[in-house]
C-alpha positions, -999 to +999 in steps of 0.1 A: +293+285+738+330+272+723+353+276+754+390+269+747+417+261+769+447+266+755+487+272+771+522+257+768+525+218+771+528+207+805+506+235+819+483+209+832+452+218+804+445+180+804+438+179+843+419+213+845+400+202+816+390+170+837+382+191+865+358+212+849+341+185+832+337+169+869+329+199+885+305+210+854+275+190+838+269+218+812+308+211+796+309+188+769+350+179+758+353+176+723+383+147+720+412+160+696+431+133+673+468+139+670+498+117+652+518+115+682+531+082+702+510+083+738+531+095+767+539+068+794+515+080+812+487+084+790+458+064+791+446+067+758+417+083+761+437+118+762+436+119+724+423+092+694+461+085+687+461+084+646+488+077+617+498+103+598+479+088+569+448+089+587+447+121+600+461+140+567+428+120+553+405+136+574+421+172+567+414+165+531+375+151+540+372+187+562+366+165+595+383+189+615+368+222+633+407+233+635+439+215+630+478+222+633+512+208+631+529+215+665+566+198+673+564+176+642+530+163+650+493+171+637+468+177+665+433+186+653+398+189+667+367+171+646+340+199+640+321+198+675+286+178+677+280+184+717+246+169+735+221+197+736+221+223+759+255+216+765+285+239+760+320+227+743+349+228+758+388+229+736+417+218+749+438+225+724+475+244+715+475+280+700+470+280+662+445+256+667+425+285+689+437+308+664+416+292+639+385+287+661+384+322+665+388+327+628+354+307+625+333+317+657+344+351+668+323+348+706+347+317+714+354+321+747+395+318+745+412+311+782+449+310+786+466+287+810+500+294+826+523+278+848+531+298+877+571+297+870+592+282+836+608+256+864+578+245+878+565+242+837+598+224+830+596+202+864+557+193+852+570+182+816+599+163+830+571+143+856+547+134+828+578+112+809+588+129+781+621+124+765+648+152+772+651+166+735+609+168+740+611+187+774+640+208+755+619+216+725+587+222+743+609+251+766+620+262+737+586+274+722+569+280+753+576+319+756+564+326+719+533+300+729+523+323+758+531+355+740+508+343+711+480+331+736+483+365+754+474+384+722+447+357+715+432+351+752+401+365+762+413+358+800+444+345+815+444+316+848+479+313+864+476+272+871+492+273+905+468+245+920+442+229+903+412+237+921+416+270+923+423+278+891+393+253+881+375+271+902+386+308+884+373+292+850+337+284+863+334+318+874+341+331+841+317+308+825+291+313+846+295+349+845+293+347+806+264+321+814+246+351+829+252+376+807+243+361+774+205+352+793+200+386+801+184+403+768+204+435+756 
């Protein structure tokens, strides 16, 4: 199964990610590459952090599963090779999942909001991006969850990160289920 988080930045997709990775040993993360500069707070292992050269290489070697420019940037997601029996998990932006579904209709597609735009915009201004950043990401955030409402196959308010951790597993495991019991 391809399972893809996707929502605004600062929705927290990087921690609920993390969180369902902990909290399940059948999710395999399949690490994207972008052109970006790491935030202050990244670790770098969010991303592999690439030049521009590099990545447009790859897109031209058809490395990626799905790739976008978003905010100046190029994000992109290597074509998946998870352990067996193990499911992948996206965390990626919209066009990205627009193209994954474009290549494996059955992708399970989960949108991730914030529960308010000031608690988004507090959450983008606590992870230490500039101001014209936090600005530009506002700025694209309502036609970001507009497009991911059209695309989604469910939608988890992130208004505390167990819980809605916890409303993802449930849907997997309900999908799980379903797709072992013969038709």
């Amino acid at each position: 199964m391809i399972v893809v988080l996707i929502g605004p930045g600062g929705v927290g997709k990087g921690t609920v990610a993390r969180r369902l990775l902990e909290r399940d040993g059948r999710l395999w993360l399949s690490r994207s590459w972008t052109t970006r500069e790491p935030r202050p707070t990244e670790t770098g292992e969010e991303y592999f952090f690439v030049t521009r050269e590099v990545f447009e290489s790859a897109i031209a070697n058809d490395f990626f599963y799905e790739w976008a420019q978003f905010q100046g940037n190029l994000y992109g997601t290597p074509v998946p090779h998870p352990p067996e029996g193990r499911d992948v998990l996206l965390e990626i932006e919209v066009e990205g999942a627009r193209q994954v579904r474009e290549r494996q209709s059955d992708a399970v597609i989960v949108l991730l909001t914030a529960p308010s735009m000031d608690q988004l915009e507090e959450r983008l201004r606590g992870r230490g991006d500039q101001e014209e950043h936090v600005r530009r990401r506002l700025e694209s955030t309502r036609g970001e969850i507009e497009a991911g409402r059209r695309l989604a196959d469910y939608v988890v308010v992130n208004d505390d990160v167990e819980r809605a951790s916890g409303e993802i597993l449930s849907i997997l495991e309900g999908l799980r289920q379903s797709r072992r019991v013969p038709s």
